[in-house]
C-alpha positions, -999 to 999 in steps of 0.1 A, spaced: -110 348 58 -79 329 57 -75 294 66 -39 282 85 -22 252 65 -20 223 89 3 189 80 -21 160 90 1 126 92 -24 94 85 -13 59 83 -20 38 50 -8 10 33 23 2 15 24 -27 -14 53 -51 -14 52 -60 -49 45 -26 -65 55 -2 -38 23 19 -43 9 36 -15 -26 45 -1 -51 58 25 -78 32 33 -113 46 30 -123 33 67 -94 47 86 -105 37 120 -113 -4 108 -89 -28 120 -90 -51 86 -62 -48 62 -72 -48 28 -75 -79 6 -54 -70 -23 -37 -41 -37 -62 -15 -55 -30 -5 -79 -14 -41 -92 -42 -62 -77 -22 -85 -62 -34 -102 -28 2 -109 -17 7 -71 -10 18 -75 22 38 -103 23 74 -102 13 85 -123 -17 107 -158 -8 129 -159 -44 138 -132 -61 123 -130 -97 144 -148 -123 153 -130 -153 143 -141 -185 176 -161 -202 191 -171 -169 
């Protein structure tokens, strides 16, 4: 027997630093995670205030 394909559309997180994306374990909990699992950082979801400074500038 044959199964149908079906497109299922979740909603997940997107990290402001790193721009990597993922599915929380919990989908139903209302907490947002504490940091980002990829670059770790906790700032994930808050947007940067300067723009990085390149080195020699």
């Amino acid at each position: 027997m044959v199964m149908p394909k079906v497109k299922i559309t979740v909603w997940g997180f997107r990290c402001g630093r790193c721009k990597y994306e993922w599915v929380p374990r919990d989908p139903d909990s209302k907490d947002e995670p504490k940091f980002c699992p990829s670059c770790k950082s906790p700032y994930w979801n808050k947007p940067r205030k300067n723009k990085v400074a390149k080195a020699g500038k």
